[in-house]
N, C-alpha and C positions, 0 to 999 in steps of 0.2 A: 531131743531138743524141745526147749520148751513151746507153745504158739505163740506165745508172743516174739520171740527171736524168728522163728518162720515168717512170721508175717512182717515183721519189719525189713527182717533179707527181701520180699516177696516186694515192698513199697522200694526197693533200690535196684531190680532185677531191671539189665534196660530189655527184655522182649515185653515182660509186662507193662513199664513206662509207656511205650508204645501205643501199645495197644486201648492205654489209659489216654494215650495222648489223642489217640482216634475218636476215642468214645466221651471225651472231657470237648472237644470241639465241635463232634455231633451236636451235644446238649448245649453250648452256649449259641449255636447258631439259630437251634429253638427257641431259647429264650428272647434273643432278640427278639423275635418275633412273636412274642406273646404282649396280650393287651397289655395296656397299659394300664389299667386296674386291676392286673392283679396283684395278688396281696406279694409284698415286698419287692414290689416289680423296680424299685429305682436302683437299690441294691444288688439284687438280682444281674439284670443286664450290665451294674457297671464290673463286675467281677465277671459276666460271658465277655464283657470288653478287652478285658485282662487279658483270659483266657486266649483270647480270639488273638491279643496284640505278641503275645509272649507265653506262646502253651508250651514250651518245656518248662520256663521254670516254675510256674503255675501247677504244671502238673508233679513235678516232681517236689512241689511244698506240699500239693493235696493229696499225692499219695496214700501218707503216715497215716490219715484219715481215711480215707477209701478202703484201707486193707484191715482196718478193724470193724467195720459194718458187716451184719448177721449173713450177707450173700457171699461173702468171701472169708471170713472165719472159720477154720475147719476145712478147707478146700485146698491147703496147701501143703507140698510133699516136699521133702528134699531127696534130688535124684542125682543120676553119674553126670547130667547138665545142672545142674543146680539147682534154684526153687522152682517149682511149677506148681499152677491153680488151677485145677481144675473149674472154675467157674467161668464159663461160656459168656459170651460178650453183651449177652441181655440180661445178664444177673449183674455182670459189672457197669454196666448202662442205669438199671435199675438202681443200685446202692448211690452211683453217681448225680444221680438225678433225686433221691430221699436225702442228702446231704445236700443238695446246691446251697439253699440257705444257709445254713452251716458254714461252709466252706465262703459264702458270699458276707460274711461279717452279722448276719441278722442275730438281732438279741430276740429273747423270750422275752422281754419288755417294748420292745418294737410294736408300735401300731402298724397291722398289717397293711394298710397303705394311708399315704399323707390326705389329712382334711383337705375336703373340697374346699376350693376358694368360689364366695360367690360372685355372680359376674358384676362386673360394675353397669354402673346404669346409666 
């Protein structure tokens, strides 16, 4: 079977949905709470918003993405239960967390956070 059919079985499996669903809500609860100057922070928090309002379907759009980043490529078998990944919940943390942007609509033309406005006087 080819990997790319693996791994798109693997973005549909519901133990792994799961467990993506665990690990996609860890990370948006972080972000909230991250400054508020960092770089694409507005974007950022409004898609941990999403996340945070409606994490199945969230995660089950972010999967398709999730399962093709370098921590989980290669990691997955088809067995007499069906797909399994071997990659551990801090490799899928990690991939989740090097995509947030990605997955939060940020362009590579994007200034990574909005001009200061100066104070009025």
């Amino acid at each position: 079977m080819s990997e790319s059919t693996l791994q798109m079985q693997l973005a549909r499996d519901p133990a792994f949905l799961e467990r993506l669903n665990y690990l996609m809500l860890q990370t948006a609860r972080g972000i909230k709470e991250e400054p508020t100057d960092t770089p694409y922070h507005q974007k950022r928090t409004a898609y941990a918003s999403q996340v945070l309002s409606n994490s199945a379907m969230m995660v089950s759009q972010a999967a398709y993405t999730i399962v093709g980043g370098i921590n989980l490529v290669g990691t997955v078998e088809l067995t007499d239960n069906g797909v399994e990944t071997s990659a551990n919940d801090a490799a899928i943390f990690s991939q989740i967390s090097s995509f947030w942007n990605i997955l939060a609509g940020v362009d590579s033309s994007d200034p990574p956070q909005p001009p200061e406005t100066p104070p009025l006087r």
